[in-house]
DSSP file (Angstrom, degrees, kcal/mol; ACC not computed):
  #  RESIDUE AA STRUCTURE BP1 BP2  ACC     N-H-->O    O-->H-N    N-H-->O    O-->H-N    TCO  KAPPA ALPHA  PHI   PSI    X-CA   Y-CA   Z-CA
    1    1 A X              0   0    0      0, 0.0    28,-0.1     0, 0.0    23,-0.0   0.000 360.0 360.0 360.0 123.1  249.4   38.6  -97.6
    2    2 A X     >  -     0   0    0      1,-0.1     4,-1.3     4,-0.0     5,-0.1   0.053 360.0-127.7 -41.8 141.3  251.1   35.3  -98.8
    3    3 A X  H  > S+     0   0    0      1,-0.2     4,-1.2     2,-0.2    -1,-0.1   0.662 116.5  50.9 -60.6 -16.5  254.6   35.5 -100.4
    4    4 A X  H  > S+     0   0    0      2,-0.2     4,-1.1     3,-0.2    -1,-0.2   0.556 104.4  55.9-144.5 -44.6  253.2   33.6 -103.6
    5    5 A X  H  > S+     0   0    0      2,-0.2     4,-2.4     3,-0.1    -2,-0.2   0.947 114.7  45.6 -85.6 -52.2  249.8   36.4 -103.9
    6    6 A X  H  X S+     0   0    0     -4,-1.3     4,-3.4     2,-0.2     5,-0.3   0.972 112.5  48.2 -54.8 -57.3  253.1   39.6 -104.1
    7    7 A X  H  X S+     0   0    0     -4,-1.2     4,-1.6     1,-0.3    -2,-0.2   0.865 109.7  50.0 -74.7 -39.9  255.0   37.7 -106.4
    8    8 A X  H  X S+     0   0    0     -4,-1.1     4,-1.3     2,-0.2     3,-0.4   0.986 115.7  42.3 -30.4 -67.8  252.0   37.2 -108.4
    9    9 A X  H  X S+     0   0    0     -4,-2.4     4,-2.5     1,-0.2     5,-0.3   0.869 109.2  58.5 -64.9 -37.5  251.2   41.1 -108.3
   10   10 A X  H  X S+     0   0    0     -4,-3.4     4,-2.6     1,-0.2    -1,-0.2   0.863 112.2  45.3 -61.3 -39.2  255.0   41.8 -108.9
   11   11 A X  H  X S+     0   0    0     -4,-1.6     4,-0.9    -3,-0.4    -2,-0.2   0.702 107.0  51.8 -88.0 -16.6  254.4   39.6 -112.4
   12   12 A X  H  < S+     0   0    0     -4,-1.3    -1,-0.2    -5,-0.1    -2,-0.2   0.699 112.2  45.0-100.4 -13.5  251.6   41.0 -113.5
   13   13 A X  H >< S+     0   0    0     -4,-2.5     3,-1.5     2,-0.1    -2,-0.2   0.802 106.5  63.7 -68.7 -35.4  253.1   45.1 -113.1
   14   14 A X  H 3< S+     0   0    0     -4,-2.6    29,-0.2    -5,-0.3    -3,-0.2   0.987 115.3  29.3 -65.7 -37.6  256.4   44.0 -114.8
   15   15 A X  T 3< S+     0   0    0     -4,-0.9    -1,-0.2    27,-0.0     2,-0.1   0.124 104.7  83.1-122.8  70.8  254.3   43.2 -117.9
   16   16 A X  S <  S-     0   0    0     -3,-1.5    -3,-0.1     2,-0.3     3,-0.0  -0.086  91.2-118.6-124.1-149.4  251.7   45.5 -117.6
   17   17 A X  S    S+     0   0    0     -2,-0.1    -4,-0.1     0, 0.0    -2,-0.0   0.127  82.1 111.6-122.0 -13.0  252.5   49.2 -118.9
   18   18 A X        -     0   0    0      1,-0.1    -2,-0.3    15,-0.0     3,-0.1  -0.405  45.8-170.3 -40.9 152.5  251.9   50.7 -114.7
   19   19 A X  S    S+     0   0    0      1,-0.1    15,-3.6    15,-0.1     2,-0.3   0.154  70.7  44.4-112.2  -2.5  254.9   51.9 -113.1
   20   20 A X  E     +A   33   0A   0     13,-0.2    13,-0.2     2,-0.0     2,-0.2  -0.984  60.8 171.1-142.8 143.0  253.3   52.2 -109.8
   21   21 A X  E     -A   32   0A   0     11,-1.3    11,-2.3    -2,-0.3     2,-0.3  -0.947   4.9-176.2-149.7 148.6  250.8   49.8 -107.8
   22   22 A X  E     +A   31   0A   0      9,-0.2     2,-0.2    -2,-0.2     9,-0.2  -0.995   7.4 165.5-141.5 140.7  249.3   49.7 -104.1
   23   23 A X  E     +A   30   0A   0      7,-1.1     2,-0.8    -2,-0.3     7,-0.5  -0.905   6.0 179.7-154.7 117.8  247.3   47.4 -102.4
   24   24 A X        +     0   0    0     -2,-0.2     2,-0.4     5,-0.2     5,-0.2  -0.795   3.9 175.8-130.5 145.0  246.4   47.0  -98.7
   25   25 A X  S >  S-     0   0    0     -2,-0.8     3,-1.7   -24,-0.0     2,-0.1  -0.894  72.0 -21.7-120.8 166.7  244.3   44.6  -97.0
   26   26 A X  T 3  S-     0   0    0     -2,-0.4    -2,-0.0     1,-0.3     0, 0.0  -0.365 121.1 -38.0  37.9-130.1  244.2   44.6  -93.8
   27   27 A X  T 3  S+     0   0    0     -2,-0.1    -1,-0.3     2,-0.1     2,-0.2  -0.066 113.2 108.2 -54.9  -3.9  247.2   46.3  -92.1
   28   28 A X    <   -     0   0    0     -3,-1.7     2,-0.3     2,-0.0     0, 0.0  -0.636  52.8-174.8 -70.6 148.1  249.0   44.8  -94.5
   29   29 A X        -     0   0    0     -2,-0.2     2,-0.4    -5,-0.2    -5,-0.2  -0.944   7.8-179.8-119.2 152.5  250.4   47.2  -97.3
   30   30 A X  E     -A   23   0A   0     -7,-0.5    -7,-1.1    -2,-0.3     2,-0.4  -0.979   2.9-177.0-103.0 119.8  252.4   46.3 -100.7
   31   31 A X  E     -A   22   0A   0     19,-1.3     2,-0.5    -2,-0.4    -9,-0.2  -0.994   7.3-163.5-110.9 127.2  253.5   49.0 -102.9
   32   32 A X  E     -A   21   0A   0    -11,-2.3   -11,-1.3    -2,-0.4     2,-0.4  -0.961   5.0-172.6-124.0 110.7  255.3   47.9 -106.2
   33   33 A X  E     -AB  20  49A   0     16,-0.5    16,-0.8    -2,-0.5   -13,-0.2  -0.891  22.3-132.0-121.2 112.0  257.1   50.2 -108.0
   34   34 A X        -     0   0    0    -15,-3.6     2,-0.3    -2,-0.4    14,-0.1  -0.305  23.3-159.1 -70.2 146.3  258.7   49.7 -111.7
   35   35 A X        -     0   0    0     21,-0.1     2,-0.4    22,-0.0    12,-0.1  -0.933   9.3-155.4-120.5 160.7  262.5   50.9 -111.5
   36   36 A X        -     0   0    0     -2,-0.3     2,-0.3     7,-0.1    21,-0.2  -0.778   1.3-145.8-121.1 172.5  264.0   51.7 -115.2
   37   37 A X    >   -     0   0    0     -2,-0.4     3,-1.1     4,-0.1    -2,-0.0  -0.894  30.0-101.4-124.8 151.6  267.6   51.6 -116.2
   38   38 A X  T 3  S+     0   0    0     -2,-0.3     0, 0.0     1,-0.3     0, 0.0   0.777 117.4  51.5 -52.3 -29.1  269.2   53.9 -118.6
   39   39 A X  T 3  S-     0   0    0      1,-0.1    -1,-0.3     2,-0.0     0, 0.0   0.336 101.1-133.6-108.6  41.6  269.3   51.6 -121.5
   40   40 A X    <   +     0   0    0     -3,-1.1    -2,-0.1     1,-0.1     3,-0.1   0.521  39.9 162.6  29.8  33.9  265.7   50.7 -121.3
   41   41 A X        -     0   0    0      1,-0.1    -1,-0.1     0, 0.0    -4,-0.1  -0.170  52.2 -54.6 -78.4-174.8  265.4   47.1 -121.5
   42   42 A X        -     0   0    0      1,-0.1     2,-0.4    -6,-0.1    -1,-0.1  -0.013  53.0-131.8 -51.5 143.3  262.5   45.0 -120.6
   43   43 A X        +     0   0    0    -29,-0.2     2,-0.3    -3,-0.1    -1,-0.1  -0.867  35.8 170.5 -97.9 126.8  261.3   45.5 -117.0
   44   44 A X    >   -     0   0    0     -2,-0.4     3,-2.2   -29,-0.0     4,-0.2  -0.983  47.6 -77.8-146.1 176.1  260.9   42.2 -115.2
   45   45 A X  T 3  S+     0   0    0      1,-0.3   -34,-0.1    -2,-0.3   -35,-0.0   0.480 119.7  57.7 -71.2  18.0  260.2   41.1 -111.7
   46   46 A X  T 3  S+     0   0    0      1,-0.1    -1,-0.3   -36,-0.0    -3,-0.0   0.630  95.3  59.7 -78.9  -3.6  263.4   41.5 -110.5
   47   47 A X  S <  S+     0   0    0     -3,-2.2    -2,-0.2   -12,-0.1     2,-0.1   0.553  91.7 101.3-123.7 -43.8  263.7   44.7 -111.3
   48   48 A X        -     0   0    0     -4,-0.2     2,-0.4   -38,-0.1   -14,-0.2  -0.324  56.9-153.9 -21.0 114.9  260.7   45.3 -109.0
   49   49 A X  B     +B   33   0A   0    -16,-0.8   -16,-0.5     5,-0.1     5,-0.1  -0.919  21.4 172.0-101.3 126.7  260.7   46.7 -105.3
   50   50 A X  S    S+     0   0    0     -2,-0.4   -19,-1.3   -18,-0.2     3,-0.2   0.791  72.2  21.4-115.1 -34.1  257.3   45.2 -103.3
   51   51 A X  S    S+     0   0    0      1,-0.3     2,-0.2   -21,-0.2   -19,-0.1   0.592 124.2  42.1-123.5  11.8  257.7   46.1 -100.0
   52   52 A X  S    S-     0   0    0    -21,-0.2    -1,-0.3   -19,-0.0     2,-0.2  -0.867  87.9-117.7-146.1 129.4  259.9   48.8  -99.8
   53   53 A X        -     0   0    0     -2,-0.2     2,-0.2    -3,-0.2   -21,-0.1  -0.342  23.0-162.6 -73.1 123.5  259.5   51.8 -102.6
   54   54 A X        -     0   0    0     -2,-0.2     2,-0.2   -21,-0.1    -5,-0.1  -0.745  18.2-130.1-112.3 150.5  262.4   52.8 -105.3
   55   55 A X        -     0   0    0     -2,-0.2     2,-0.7    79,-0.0    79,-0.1  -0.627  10.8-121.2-104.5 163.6  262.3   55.7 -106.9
   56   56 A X        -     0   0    0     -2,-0.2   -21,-0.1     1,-0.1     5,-0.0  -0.747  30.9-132.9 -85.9 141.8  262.6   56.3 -110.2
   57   57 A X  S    S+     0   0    0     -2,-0.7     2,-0.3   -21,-0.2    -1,-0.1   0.737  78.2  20.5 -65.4 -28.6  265.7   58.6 -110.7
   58   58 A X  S    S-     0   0    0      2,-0.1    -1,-0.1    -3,-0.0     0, 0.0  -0.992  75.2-117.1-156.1 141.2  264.6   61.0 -112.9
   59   59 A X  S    S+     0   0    0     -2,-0.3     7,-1.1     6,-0.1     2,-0.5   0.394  87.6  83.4 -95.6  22.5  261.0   62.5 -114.1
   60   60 A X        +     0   0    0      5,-0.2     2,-0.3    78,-0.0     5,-0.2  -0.988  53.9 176.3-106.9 142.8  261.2   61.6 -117.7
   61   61 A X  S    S-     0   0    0     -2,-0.5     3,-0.2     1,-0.1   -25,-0.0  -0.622  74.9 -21.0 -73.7 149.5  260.0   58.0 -118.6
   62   62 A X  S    S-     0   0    0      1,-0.4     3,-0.1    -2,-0.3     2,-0.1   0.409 130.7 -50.7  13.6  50.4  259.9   56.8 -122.2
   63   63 A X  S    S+     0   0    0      1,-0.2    -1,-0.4     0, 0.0     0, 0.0   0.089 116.4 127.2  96.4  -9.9  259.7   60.4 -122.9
   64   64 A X        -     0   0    0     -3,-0.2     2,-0.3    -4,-0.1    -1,-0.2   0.103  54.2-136.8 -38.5 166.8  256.7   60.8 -120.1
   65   65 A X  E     -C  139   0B   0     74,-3.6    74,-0.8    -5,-0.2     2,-0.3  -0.958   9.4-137.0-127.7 179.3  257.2   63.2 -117.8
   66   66 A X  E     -C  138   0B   0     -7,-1.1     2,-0.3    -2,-0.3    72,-0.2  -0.988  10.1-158.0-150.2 126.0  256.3   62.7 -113.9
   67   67 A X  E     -C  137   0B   0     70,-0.6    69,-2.5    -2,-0.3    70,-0.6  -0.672  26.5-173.3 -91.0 151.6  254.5   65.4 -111.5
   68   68 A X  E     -C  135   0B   0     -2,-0.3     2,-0.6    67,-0.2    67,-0.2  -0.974  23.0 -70.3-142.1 173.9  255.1   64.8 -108.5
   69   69 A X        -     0   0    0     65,-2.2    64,-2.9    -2,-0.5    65,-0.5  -0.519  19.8-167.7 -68.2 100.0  254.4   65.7 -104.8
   70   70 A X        -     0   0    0     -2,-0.6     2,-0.2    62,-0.2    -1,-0.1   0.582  69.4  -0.4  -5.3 -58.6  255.5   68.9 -103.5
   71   71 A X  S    S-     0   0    0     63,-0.1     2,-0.8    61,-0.1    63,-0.1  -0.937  78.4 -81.5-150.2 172.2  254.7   67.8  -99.7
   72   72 A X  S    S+     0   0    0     -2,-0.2     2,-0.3    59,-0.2    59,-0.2  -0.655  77.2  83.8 -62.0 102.2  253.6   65.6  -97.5
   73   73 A X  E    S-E  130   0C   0     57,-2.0    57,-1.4    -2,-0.8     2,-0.6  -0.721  76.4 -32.3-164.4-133.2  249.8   65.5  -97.2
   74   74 A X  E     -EF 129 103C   0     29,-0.5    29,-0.9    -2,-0.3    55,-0.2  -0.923  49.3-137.8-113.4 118.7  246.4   64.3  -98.4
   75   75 A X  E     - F   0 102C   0     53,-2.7    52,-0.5    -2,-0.6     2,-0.3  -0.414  26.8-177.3 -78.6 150.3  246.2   63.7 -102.1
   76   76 A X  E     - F   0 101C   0     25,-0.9    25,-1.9    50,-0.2    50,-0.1  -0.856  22.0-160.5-151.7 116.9  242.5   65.2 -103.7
   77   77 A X  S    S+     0   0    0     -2,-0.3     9,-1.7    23,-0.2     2,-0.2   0.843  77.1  27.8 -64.2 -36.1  241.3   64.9 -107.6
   78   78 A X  S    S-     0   0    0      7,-0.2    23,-0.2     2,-0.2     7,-0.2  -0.704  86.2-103.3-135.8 175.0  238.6   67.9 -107.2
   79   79 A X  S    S-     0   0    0      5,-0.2     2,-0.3    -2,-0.2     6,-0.1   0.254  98.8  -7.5 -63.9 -30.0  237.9   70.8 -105.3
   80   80 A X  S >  S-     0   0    0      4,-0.2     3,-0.6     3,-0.1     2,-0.5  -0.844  91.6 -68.9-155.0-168.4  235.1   69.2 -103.0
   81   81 A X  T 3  S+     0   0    0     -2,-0.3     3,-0.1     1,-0.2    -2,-0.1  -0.806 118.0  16.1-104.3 129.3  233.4   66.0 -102.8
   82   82 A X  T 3  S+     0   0    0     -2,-0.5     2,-0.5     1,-0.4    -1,-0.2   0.622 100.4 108.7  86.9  14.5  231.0   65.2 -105.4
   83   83 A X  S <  S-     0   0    0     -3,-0.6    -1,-0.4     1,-0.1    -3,-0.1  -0.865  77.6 -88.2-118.6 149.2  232.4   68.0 -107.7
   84   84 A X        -     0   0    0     -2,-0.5    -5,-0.2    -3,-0.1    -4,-0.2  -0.140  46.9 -88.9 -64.1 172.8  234.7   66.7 -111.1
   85   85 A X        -     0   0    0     -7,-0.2    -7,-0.2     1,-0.2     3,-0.1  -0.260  18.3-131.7 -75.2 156.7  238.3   66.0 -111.3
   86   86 A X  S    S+     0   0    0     -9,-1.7     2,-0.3    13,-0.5    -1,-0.2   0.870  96.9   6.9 -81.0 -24.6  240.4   68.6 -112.0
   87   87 A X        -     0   0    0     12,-0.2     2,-0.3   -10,-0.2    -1,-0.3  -0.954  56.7-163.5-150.5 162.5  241.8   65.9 -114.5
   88   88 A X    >   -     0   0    0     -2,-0.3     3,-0.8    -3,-0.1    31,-0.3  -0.944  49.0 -83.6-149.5 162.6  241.0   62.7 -115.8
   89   89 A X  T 3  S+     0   0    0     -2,-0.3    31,-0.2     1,-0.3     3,-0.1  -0.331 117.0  38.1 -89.8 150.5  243.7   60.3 -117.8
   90   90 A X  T 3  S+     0   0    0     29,-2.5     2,-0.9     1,-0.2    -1,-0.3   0.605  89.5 141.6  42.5  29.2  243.6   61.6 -121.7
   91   91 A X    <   -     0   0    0     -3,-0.8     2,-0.5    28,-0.6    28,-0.3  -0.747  53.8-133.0 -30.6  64.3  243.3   64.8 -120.7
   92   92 A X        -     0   0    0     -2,-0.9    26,-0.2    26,-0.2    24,-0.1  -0.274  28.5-175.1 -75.9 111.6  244.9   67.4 -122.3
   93   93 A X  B     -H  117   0D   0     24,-1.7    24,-1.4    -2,-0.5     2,-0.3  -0.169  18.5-146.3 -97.5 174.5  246.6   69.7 -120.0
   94   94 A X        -     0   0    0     22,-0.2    19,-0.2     1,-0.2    21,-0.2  -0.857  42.2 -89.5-127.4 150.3  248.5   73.1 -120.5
   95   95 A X  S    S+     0   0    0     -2,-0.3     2,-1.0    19,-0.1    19,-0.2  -0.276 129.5  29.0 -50.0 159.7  252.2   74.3 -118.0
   96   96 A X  S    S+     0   0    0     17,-1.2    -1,-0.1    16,-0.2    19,-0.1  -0.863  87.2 130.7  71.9-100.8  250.1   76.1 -115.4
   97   97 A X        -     0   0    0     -2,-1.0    16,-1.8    15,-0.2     2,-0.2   0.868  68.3-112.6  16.5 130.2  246.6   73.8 -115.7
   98   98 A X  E     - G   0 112C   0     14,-0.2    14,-0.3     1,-0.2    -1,-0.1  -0.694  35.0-173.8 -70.8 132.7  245.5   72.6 -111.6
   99   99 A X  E     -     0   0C   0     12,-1.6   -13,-0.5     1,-0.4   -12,-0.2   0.747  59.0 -44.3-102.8 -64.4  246.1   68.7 -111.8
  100  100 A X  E     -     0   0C   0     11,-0.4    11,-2.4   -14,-0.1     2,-0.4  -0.674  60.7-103.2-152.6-155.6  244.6   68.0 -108.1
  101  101 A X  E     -FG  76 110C   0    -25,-1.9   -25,-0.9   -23,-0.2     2,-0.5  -0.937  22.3-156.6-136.6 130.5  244.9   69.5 -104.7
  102  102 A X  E     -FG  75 109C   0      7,-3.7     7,-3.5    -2,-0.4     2,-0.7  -0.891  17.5-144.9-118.5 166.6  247.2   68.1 -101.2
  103  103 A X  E     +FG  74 108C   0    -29,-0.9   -29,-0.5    -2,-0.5     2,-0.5  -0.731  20.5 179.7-116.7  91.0  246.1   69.2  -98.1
  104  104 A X        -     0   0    0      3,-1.8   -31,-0.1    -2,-0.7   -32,-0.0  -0.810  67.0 -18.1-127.7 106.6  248.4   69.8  -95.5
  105  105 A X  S    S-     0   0    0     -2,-0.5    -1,-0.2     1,-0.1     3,-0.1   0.641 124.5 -57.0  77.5  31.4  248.0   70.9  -92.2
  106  106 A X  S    S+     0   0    0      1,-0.4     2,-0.4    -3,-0.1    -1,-0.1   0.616 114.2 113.7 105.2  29.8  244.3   72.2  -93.1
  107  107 A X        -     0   0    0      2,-0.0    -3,-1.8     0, 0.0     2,-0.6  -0.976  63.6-129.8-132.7 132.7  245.7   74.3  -95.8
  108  108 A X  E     -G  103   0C   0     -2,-0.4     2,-0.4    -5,-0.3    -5,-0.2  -0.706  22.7-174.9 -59.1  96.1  245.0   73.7  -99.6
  109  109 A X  E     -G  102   0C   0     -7,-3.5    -7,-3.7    -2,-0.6     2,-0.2  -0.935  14.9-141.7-118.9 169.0  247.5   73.6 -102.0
  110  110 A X  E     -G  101   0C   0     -2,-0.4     2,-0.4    -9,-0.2    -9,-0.2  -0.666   7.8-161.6-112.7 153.3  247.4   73.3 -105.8
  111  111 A X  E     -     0   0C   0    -11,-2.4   -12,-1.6    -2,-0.2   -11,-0.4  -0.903  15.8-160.7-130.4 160.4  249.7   71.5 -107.5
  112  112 A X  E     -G   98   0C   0     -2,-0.4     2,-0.2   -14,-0.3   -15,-0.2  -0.996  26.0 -95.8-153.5 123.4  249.9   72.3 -111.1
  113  113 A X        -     0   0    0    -16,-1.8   -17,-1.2    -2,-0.3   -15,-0.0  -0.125  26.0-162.4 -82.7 143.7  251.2   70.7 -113.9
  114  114 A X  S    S+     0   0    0     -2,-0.2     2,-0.3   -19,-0.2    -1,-0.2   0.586  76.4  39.4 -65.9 -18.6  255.0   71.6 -115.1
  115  115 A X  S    S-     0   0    0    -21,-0.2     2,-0.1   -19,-0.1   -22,-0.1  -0.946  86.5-119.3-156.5 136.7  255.0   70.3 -118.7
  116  116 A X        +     0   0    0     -2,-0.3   -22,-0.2    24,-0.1     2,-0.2  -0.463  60.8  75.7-106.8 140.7  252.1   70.6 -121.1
  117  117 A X  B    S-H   93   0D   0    -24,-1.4   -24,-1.7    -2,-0.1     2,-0.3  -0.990  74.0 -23.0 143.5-156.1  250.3   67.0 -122.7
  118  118 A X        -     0   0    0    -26,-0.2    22,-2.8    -2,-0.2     2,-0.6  -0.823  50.0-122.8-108.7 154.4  248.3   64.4 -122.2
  119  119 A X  E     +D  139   0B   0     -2,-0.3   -29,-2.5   -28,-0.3   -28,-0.6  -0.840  38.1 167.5 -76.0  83.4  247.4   62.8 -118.9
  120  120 A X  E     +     0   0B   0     18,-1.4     2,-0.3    -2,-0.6    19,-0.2   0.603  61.2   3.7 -99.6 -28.1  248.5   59.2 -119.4
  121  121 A X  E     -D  138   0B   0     17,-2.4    17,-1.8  -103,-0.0     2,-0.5  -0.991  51.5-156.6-150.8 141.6  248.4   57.6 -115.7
  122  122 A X  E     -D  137   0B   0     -2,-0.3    15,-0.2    15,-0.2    14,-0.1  -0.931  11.1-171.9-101.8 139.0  247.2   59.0 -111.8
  123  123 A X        +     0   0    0     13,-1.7     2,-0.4    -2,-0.5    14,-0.1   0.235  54.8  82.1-123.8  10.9  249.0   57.0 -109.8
  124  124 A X  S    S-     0   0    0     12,-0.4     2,-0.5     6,-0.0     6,-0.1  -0.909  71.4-133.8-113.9 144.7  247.1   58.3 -106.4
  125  125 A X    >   -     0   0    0     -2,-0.4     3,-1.9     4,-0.1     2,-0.9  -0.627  43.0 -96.4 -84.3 148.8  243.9   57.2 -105.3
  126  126 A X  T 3  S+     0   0    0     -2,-0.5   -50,-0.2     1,-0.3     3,-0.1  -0.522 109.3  29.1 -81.8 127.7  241.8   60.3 -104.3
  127  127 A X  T 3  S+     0   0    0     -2,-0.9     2,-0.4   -52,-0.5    -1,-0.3   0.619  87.5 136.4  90.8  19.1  242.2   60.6 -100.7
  128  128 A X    <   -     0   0    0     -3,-1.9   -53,-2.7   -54,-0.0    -1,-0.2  -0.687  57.1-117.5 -99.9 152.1  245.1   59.4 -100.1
  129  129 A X  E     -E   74   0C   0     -2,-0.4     2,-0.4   -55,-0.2   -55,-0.2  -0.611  35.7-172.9 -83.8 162.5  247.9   60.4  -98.1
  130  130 A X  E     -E   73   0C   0    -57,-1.4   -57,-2.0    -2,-0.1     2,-0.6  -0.996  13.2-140.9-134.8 128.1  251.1   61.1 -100.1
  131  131 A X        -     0   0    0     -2,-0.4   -59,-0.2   -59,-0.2   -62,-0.1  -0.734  41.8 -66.1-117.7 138.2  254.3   61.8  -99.0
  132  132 A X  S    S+     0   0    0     -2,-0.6   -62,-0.2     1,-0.2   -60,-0.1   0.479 118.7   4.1   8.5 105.0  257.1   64.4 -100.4
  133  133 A X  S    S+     0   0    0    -64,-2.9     2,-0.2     1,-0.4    -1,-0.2   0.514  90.2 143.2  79.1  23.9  258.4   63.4 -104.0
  134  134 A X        -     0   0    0    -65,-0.5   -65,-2.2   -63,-0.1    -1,-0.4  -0.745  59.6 -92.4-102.7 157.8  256.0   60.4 -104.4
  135  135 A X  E     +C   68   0B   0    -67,-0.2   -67,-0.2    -2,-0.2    -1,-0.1  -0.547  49.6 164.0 -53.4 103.6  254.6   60.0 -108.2
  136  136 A X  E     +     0   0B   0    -69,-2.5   -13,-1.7    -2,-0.3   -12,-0.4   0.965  54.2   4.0 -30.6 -98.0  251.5   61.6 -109.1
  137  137 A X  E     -CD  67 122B   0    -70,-0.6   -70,-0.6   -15,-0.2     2,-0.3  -0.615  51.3-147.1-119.6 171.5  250.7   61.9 -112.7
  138  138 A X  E     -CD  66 121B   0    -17,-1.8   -17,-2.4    -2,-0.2   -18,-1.4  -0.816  19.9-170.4-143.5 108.9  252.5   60.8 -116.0
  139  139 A X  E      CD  65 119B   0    -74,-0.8   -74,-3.6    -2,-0.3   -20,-0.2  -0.669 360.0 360.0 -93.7 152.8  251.9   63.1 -118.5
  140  140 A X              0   0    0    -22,-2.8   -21,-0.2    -2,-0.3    -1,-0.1   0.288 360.0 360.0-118.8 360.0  253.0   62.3 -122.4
């Protein structure tokens, strides 16, 4: 992937309202990750990381909150294949409500959401692997 094709992708998440984006072709991966600052100004691509992921410090955003991953494993929207999502983005969820499922080491766990709202972003593809603290959901 071209220097010139990232910096592209990097300008079109700084003014996009994502905070998270991934894209791999090949063996290549990118991952682009909005960072905030405490006094909220405009996010632009400097403020971007593209090939190595910052975290955001804390899990409220603009008053969002952000679920995030428990453990290392395999990210899953439903229960099986070919069955609905446990959630889908304008959702409204309740504390306690199942958001999706990781898999790790051939054992199911549920991950569940912490703060009661609306489902505003997934930021996993279903089936992906995810590893320990990585951004989920953003609930509002």
């Amino acid at each position: 992937m071209d220097f010139e094709k990232i910096k592209r992708l990097i300008d079109l998440v700084a003014e996009s309202g994502i905070t998270e984006f991934e894209i791999t072709e090949g063996d290549e991966r990118v991952r682009i990750v909005k960072s905030y600052s405490s006094d909220y100004k405009t996010s632009s691509a400097a403020d971007l990381v593209s090939t190595t992921e910052k975290k955001i410090d804390t899990t409220v955003v603009d008053n969002s909150y952000i679920v995030k991953a428990p453990m290392v494993g395999t990210f899953y929207r439903s229960p099986s294949p070919g069955t609905p999502a446990f959630v889908d983005i304008g959702q409204i969820v309740k504390e306690g409500d199942q958001l999706c499922i990781i898999e790790a080491m051939k054992l199911l766990n549920e991950v569940e959401a912490d703060k009661s709202g609306v489902i505003k972003e997934i930021l996993v593809d279903n089936g992906a692997p995810v590893e320990y603290g990585q951004h989920l959901f953003i609930i509002d």
